[in-house]
C-alpha positions as CSV (number, residue, x, y, z in Angstrom):
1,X,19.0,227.8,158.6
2,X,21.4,227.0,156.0
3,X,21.3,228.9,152.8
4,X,20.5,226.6,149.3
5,X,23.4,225.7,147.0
6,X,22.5,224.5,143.7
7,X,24.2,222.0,142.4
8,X,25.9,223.3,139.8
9,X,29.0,221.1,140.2
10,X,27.3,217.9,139.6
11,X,25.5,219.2,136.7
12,X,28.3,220.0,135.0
13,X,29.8,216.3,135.6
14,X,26.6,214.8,134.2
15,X,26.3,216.8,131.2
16,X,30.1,217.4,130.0
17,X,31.1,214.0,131.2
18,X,28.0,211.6,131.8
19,X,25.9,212.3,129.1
20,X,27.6,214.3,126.5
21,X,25.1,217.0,126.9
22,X,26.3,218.7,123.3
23,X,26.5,215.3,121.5
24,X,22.8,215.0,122.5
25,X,21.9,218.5,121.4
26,X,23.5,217.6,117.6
27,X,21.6,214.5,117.9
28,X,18.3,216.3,118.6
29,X,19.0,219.2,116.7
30,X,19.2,221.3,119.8
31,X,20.6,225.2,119.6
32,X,22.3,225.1,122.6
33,X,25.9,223.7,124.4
34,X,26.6,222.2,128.0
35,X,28.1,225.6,128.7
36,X,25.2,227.5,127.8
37,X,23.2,225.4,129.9
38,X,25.5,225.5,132.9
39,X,24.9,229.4,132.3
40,X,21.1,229.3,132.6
41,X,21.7,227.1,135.3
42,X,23.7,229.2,137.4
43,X,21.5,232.1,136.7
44,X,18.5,230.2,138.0
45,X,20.4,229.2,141.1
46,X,21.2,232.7,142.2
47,X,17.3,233.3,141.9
48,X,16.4,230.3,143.7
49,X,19.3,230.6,146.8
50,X,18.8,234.4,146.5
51,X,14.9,235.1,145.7
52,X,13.1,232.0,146.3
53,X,14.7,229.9,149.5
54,X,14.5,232.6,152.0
55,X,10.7,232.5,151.5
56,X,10.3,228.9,152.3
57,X,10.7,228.7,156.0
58,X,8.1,232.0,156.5
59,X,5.7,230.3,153.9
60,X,5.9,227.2,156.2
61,X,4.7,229.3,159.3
62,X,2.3,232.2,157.7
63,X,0.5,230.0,154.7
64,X,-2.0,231.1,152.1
65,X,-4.7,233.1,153.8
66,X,-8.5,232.6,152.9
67,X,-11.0,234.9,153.6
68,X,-14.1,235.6,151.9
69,X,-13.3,233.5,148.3
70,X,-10.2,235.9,148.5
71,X,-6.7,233.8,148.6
72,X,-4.0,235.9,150.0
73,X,-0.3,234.1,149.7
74,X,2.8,234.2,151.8
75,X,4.7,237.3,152.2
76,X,7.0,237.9,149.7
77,X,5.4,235.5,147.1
78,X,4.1,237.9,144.6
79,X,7.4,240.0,144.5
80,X,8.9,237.0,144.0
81,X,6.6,235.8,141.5
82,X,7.0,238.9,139.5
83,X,10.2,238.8,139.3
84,X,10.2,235.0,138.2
85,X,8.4,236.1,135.7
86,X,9.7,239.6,134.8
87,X,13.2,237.0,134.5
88,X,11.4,234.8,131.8
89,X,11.6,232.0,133.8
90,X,7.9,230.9,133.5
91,X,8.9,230.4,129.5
92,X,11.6,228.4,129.4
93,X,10.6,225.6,127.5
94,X,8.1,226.8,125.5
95,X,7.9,227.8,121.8
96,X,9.1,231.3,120.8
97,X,5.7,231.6,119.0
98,X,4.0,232.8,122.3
99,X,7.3,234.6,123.7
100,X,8.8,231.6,124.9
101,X,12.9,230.3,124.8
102,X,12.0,227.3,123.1
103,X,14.7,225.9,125.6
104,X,14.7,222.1,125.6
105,X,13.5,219.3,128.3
106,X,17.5,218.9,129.9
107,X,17.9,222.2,130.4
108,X,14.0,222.9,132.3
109,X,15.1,220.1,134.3
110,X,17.9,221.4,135.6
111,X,16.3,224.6,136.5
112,X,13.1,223.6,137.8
113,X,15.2,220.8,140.2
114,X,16.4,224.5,141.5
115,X,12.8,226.7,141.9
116,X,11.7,223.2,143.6
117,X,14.5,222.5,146.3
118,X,14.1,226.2,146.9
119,X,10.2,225.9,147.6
120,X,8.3,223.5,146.8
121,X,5.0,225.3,147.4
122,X,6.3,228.5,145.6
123,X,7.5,226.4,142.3
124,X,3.8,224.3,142.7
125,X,2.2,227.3,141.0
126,X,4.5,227.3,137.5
127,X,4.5,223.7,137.3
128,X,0.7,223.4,137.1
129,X,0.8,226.3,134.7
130,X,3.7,224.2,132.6
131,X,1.2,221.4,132.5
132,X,-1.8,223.8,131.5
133,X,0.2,224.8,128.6
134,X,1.5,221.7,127.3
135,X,-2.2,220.7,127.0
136,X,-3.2,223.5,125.0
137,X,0.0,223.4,122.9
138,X,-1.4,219.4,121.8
139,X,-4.9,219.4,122.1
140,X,-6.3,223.1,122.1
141,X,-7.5,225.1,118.5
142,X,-6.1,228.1,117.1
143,X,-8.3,230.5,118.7
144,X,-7.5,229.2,122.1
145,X,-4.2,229.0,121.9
146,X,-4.7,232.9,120.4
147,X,-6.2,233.7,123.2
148,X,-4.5,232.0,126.2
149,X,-0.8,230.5,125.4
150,X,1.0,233.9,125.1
151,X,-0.2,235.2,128.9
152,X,0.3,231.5,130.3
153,X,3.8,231.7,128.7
154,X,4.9,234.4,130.1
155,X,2.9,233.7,133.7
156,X,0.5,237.0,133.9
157,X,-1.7,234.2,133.9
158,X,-1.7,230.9,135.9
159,X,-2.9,227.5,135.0
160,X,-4.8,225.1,137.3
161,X,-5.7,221.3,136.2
162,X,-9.4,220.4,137.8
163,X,-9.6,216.5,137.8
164,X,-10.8,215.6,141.5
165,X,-14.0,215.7,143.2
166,X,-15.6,214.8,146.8
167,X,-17.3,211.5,145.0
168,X,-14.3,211.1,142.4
169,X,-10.7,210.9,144.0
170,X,-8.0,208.2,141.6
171,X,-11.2,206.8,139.7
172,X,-11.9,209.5,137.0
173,X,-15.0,207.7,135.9
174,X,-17.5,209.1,139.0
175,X,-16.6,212.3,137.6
176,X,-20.0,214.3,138.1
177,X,-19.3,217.8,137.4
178,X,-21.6,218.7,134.1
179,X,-20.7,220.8,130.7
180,X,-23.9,222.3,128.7
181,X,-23.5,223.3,125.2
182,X,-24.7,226.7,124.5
183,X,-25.4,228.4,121.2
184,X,-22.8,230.6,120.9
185,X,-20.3,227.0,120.9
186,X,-19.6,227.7,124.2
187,X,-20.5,225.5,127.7
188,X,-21.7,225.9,131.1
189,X,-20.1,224.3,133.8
190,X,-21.4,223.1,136.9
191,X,-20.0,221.0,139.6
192,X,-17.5,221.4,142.5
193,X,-13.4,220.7,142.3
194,X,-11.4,219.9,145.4
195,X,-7.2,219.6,146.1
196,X,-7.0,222.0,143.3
197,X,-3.7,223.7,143.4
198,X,-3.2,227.6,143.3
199,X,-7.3,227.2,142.2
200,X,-7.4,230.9,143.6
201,X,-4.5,233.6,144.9
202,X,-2.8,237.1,144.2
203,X,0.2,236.2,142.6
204,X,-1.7,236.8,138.3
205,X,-4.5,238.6,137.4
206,X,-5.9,235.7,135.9
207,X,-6.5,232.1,136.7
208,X,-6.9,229.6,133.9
209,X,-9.0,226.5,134.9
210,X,-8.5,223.0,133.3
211,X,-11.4,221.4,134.3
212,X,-13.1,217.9,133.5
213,X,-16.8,217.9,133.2
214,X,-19.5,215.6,131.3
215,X,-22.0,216.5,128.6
216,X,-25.8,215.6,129.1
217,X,-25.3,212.7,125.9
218,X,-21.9,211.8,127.2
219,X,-20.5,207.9,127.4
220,X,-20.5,206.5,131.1
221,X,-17.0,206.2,132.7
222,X,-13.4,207.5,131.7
223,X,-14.9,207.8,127.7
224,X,-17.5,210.5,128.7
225,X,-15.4,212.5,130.2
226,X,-14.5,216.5,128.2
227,X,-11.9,218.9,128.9
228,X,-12.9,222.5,129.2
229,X,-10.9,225.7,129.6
230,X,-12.1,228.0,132.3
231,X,-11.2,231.2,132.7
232,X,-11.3,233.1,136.0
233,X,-12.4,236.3,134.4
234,X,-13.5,236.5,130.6
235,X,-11.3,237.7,128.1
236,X,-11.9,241.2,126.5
237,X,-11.4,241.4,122.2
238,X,-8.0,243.0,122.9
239,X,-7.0,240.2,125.7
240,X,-7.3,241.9,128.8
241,X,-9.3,240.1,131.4
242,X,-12.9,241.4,131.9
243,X,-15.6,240.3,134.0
244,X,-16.0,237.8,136.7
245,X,-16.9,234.0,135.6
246,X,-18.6,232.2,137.7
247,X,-16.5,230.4,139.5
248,X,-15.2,230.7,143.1
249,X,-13.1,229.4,145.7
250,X,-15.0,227.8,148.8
251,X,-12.1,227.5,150.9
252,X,-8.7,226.3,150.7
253,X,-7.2,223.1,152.8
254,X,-5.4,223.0,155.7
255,X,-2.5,220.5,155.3
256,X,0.5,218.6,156.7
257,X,3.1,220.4,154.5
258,X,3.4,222.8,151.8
259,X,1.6,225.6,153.1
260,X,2.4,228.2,151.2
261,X,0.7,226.7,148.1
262,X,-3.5,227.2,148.4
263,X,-5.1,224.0,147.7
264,X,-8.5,225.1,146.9
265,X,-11.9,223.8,146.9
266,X,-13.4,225.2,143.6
267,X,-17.2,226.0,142.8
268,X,-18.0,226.6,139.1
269,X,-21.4,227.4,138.0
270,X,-23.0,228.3,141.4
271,X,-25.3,230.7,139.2
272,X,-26.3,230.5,135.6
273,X,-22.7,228.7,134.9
274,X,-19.0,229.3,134.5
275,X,-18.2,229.7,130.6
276,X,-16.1,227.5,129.6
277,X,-14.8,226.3,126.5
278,X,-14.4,222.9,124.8
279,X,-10.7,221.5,124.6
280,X,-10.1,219.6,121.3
281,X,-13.4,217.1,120.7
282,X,-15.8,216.2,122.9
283,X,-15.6,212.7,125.2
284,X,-11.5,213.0,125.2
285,X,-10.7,214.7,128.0
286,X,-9.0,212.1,130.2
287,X,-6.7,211.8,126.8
288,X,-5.8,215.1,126.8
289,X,-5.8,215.7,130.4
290,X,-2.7,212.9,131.0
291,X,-0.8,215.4,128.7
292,X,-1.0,217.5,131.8
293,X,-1.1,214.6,134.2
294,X,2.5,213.0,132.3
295,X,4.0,216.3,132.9
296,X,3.0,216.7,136.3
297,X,4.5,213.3,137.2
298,X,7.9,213.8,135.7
299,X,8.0,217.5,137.5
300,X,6.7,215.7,141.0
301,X,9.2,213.2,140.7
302,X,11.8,216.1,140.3
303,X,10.2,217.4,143.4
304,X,11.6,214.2,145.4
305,X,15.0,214.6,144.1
306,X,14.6,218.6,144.9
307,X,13.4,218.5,148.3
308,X,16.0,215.8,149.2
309,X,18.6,217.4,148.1
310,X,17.4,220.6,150.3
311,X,17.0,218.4,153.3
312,X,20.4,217.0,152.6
313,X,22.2,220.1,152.2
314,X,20.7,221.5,155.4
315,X,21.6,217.9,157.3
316,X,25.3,218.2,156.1
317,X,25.4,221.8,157.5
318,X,24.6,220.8,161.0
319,X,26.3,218.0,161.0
320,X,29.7,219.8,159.8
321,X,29.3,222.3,162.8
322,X,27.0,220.0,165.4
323,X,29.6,218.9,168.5
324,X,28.3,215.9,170.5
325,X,30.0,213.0,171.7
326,X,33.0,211.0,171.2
327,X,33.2,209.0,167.4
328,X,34.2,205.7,168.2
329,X,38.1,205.3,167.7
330,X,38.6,208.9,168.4
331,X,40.6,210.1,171.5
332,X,38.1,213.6,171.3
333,X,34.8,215.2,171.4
334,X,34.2,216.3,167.7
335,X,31.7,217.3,165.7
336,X,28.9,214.3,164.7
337,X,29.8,214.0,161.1
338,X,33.1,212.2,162.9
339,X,30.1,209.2,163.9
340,X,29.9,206.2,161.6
341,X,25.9,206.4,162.1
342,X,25.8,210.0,160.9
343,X,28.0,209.5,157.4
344,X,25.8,206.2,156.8
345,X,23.0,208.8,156.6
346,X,24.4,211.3,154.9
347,X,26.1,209.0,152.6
348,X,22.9,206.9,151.9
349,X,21.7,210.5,151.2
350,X,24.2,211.7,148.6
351,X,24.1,208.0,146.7
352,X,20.6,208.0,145.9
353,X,20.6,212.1,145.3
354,X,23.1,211.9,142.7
355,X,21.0,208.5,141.3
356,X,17.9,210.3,141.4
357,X,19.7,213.2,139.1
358,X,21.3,211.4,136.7
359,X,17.9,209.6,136.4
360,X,15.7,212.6,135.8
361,X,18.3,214.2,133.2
362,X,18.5,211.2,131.2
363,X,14.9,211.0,131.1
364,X,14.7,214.7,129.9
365,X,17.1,213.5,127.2
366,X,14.9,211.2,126.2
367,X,12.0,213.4,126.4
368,X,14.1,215.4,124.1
369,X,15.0,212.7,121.9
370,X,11.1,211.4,122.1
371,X,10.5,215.1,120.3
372,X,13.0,215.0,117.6
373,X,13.3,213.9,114.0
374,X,16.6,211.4,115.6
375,X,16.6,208.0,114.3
376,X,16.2,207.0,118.0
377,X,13.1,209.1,118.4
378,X,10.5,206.0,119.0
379,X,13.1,203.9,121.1
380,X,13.4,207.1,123.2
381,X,9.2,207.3,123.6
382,X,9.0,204.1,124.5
383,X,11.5,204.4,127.3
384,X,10.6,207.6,128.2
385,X,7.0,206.6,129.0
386,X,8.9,203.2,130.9
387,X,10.3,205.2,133.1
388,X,8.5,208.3,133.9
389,X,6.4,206.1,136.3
390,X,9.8,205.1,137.4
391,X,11.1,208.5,137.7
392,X,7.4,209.7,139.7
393,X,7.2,206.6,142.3
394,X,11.0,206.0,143.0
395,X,12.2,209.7,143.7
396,X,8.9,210.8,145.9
397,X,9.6,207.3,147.6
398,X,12.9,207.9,147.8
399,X,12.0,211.5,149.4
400,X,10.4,209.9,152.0
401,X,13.2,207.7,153.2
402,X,15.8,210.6,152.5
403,X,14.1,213.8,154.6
404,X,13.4,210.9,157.3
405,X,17.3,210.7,157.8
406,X,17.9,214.3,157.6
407,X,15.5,214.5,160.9
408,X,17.3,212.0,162.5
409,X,21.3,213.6,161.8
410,X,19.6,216.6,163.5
411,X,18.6,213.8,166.4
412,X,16.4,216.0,169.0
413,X,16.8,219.0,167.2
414,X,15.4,217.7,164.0
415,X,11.6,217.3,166.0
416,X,11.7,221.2,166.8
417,X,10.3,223.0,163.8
418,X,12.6,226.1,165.0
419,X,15.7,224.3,162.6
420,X,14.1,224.0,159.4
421,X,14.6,219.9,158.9
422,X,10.8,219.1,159.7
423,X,9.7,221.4,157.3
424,X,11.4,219.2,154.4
425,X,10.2,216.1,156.1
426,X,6.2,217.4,155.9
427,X,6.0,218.5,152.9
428,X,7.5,215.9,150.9
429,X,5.0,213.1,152.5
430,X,2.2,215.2,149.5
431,X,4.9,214.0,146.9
432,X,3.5,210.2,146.7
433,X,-0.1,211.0,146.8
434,X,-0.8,214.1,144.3
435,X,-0.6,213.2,140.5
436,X,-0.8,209.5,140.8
437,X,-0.2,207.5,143.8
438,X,2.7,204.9,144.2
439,X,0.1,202.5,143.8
440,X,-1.2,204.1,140.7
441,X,2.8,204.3,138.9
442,X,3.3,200.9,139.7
443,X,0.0,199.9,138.5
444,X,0.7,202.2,135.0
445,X,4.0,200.4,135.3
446,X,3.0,196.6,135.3
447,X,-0.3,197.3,133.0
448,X,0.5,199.7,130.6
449,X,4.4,199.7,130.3
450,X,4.9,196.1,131.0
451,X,2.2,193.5,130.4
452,X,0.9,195.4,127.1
453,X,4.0,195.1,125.2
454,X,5.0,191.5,126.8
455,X,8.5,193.3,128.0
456,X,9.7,194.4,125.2
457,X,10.6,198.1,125.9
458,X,11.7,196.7,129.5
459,X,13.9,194.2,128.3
460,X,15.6,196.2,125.7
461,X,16.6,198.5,128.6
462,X,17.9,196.0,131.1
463,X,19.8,194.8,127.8
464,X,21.5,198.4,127.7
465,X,22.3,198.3,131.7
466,X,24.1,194.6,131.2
467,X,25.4,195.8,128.5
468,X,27.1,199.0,130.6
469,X,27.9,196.7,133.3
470,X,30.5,194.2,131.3
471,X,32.3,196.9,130.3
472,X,32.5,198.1,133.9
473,X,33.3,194.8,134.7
474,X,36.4,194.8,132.8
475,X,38.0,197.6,134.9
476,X,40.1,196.6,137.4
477,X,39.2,199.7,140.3
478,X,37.6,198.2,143.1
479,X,34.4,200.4,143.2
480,X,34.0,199.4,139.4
481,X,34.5,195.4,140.5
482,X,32.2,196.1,143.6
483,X,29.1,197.9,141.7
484,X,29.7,195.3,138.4
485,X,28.8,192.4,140.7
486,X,26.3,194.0,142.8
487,X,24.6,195.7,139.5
488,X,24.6,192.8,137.2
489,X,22.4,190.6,139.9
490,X,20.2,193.3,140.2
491,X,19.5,193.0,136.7
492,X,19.2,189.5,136.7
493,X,16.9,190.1,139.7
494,X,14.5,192.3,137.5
495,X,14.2,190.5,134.7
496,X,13.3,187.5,136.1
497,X,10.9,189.9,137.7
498,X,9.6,191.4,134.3
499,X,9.4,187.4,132.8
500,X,7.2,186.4,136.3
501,X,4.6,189.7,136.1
502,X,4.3,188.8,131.8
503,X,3.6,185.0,132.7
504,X,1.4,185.1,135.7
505,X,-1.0,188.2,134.3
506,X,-3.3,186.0,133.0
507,X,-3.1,183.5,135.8
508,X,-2.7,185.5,139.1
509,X,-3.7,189.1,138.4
510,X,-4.7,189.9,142.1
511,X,-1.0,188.6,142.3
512,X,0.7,190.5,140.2
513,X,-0.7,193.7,141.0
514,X,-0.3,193.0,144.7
515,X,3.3,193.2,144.1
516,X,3.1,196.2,141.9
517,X,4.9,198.4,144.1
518,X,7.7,196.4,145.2
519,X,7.9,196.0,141.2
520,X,8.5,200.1,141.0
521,X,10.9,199.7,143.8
522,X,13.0,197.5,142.3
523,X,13.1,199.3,139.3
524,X,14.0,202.4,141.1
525,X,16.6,200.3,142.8
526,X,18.4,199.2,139.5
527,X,18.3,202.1,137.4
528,X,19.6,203.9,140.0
529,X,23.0,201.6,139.9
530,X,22.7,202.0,136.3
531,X,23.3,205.7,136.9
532,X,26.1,205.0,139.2
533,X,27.3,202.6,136.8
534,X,27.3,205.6,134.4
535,X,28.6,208.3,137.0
536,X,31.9,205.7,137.5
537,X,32.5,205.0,133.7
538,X,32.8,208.4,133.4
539,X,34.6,209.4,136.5
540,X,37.4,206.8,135.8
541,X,38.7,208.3,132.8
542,X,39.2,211.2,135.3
543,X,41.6,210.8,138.5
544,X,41.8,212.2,142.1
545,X,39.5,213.8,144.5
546,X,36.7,213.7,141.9
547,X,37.2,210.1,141.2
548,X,37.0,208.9,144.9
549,X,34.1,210.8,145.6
550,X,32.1,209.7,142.6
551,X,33.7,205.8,143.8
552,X,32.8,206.3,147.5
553,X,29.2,207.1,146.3
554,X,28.9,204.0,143.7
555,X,29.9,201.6,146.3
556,X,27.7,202.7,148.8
557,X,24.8,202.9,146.7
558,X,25.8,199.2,145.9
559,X,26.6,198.0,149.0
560,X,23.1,199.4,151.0
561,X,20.5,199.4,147.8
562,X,21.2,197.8,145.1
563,X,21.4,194.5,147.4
564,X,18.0,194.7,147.8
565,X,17.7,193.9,144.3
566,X,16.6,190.3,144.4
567,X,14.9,190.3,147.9
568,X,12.6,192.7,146.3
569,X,12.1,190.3,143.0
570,X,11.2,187.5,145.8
571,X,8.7,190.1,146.9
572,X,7.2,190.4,143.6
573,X,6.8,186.6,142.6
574,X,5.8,185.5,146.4
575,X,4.5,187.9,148.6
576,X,1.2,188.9,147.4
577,X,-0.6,185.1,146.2
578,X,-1.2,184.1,149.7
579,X,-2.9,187.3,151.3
580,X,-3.5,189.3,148.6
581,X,-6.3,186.5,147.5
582,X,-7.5,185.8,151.2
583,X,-11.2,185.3,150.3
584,X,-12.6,188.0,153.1
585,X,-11.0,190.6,155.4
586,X,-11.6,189.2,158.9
587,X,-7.8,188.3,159.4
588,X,-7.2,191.9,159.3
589,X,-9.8,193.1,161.9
């Protein structure tokens, strides 16, 4: 089993050379410098190589335990935990108010790409927490935050988010689980939670639920829907927890991947009722709960780029010391790497890792930017919430493809679980399905982030990319010629995409959404050249090894995806009017 590297190396090209991390951080009024963050960055890699990834492959094999409403998790997870959070980890981001760094969004990124690619079932339990916070922070009053923020911060206490039930998967309106108002200002919850992540374990002494529920007078669908905050055990007057709420965990799932994270099914209010308390008004829970959910997505689609990156690191291992066969045009047996099939893997790898990075950092900057007083603040929400369904669907699709090809450079090897590459390849197949699926981004993506705005956020960013690629254009190296070309039909390709979805939503709906996902895809596809387009701008005013490696990569990623650019646009604007509107199923039986 190869041992996790971060990649510290790359980070330091994207933010000293890329992006101009500290020119951002002036911009943003940000107290902190690219070396700073490269510190923090290194730290957290030593934790995550040294702490975190040995735990991964045992977590895989000896899961979270259930017995009795009792969660147990994998050995080595709660010393592990405690020191993430004796570290200061867990408070990274978060305002110094409640014992927080008050760090900004770049440099959590960089770090949570790490705890991720190290575990992804151990890093599941801080991200949900992360999420649990962020909706407090907005939407919770003083006397919660009083009580709950300053133990979330610091992670003695955990955070769950409690949207799904048996009846109500993806449609939030057939939420059934009910919210009585009490006296005393408080509620009683009823109602049963499934797929709830770390919903019960041993790793905090507490366990704060986010949990949806209706009132008895409440609106039918999404508009009746309230967010509560309950807590595992009540809180005493001087915040220490104190006796047992009524809520328990029926069971916890047994799943394709990510065992080491306990995926609960939760019971509230199996008795008189689980306390709870009322987040912000009454009826706006599914507002305050996509706080959560937005948060969620960008750290899920971090998860595709993390657990790639993992796979990849552990392919290019084996395949640097794997001896089998003859390459072609070699005289001897060598190891495989020496095969043209095997570096079309791992290169296809690399490209679209070091896309998917530069991707989620610039989106962090413009989360960053989105939170500012910067002149640019509203042009940076607007793209931000353009691409974070981007960011989600693309990189956990991406995932997908990318752990796939990781099996196969192991070839027979890769099937036994003994090596570590299925592992990689399991648990990333959660990564398209939990906090939206693909489907779901690409639908946010069309409806929300295209159609309502008639393409203007859209085309003001496909504006920036052609604008990036004539000035690419105008160098003369052949990987800036090659990408140029390849990038500037891609662009071409998408907007005539963006102008087809904002003409034929009134006309073809069933059409339009049919080809919702291809319309992600492509996306994906050409923001990712844009990255490379970005990675080679700034790679050519450098020379040598560090050039031709950031060249080799462009061209690739050229070459193999972005040519898929206007096949996929054809997709869009053809494939789904003639089956997608097939007046009955029969043809598919």
């Amino acid at each position: 089993m190869s041992q996790y590297h971060p990649p510290l190396k790359d980070l330091a090209f994207l933010l000293g050379d890329v992006f101009d991390f500290d020119q951002h951080a002036q911009h943003c009024g940000i107290d902190c410098d690219t070396g700073t963050v490269l510190a923090i960055a290194e730290e957290a890699g030593k934790f995550a190589s040294e702490v975190i990834d040995p735990l991964n492959a045992g977590s895989d094999r000896n899961g979270a335990k259930w017995h009795d409403s009792v969660v147990t998790t994998s050995p080595g997870y709660r010393e592990a935990y405690a020191g993430f959070c004796e570290s200061g980890w867990n408070g990274l981001r978060f305002p110094e108010q409640y014992g927080g760094q008050g760090l900004c969004s770049v440099v959590a990124t960089a770090v949570d790409e790490m705890w991720h690619a190290a575990s992804l079932s151990f890093a599941l339990c801080p991200m949900l927490t992360n999420g649990a916070i962020e909706a407090l922070l907005t939407a919770g009053n003083d006397a919660l935050k009083e009580t709950y923020l300053a133990k979330l911060v610091s992670g003695e206490w955990t955070g769950t988010m409690n949207l799904t039930e048996p009846s109500a998967g993806s449609d939030l309106a057939a939420v059934q689980c009910k919210a009585l108002r009490q006296e005393d200002g408080s509620y009683r919850i009823h109602g049963q939670k499934i797929f709830i992540t770390y919903g019960e374990h041993d790793l905090a002494e507490n366990i704060i639920h986010l949990v949806l529920a209706r009132t008895p007078d409440a609106p039918k669908g999404v508009k009746g829907i309230s967010l509560f905050v309950v807590p595992k055990f009540m809180v005493n007057p001087d915040g220490t927890p104190g006796s047992r709420n009524d809520v328990r965990c029926a069971s916890i799932e047994h799943k394709l991947g990510i065992h080491g994270s306990p995926t609960a099914v939760m019971l509230f209010g199996e008795g008189e009722g689980a306390t709870g308390y009322l987040v912000g008004e009454e009826n706006r829970g599914l507002e305050y709960m996509f706080i959560m959910m937005n948060e969620a997505r960008f750290s899920v689609g971090l998860q595709g780029l993390s657990v790639s990156d993992r796979a990849y690191q552990h392919a290019l291992a084996y395949a640097l010391e794997r001896v089998q066969g003859r390459a072609v045009g070699e005289a001897t047996t060598g190891t495989i790497i020496r095969h043209p099939d095997v570096r079309r893997m791992l290169l296809g790898m690399k490209s679209r890792i070091e896309a998917m990075r530069a991707l989620a950092v610039y989106v962090s900057m413009q989360k960053d930017l989105a939170h500012s007083n910067a002149a640019a603040s509203g042009k940076a929400k607007a793209r931000m919430e353009l691409l974070v369904p981007v960011l989600k669907g693309w990189l956990t699709e991406s995932a997908q493809d990318l752990t796939y090809d990781a099996v196969q450079v192991f070839g027979g090897m890769g099937f036994i679980e003994e090596t570590g590459a299925a592992q990689y390849y399991r648990d990333a197949r959660i990564l398209t399905i939990y906090e939206g699926t693909t489907a779901i981004q690409a639908n946010d993506l069309v409806g929300r982030k295209t159609q309502r705005d008639r393409g203007e956020a859209a085309f003001a960013l496909i504006g920036d990319m052609m604008a990036d690629v004539k000035v690419l254009g105008e160098n003369g190296h052949p990987a800036a010629q090659r990408l140029s070309t390849r990038l500037a039909s891609a662009c071409d390709a998408l907007r005539s995409a963006v102008n087809w979805i904002i003409e034929s939503q009134e006309s073809a709906p069933r059409a339009v959404y049919g080809g919702s996902v291809p319309y992600l895809h492509l996306w994906g596809t050409v923001v990712g050249g844009w990255m490379h387009a970005r990675r080679l701008q700034a790679a050519l005013r450098k020379d040598g090894a560090e050039l031709a490696a950031v060249a080799h990569s462009a061209s690739f990623f050229a070459a193999h995806v972005l040519v898929n650019a206007p096949a996929l646009a054809a997709t869009i604007k053809e494939g789904g009017s003639s089956a997608l509107d097939f007046p009955d199923t029969a043809w598919l039986e």
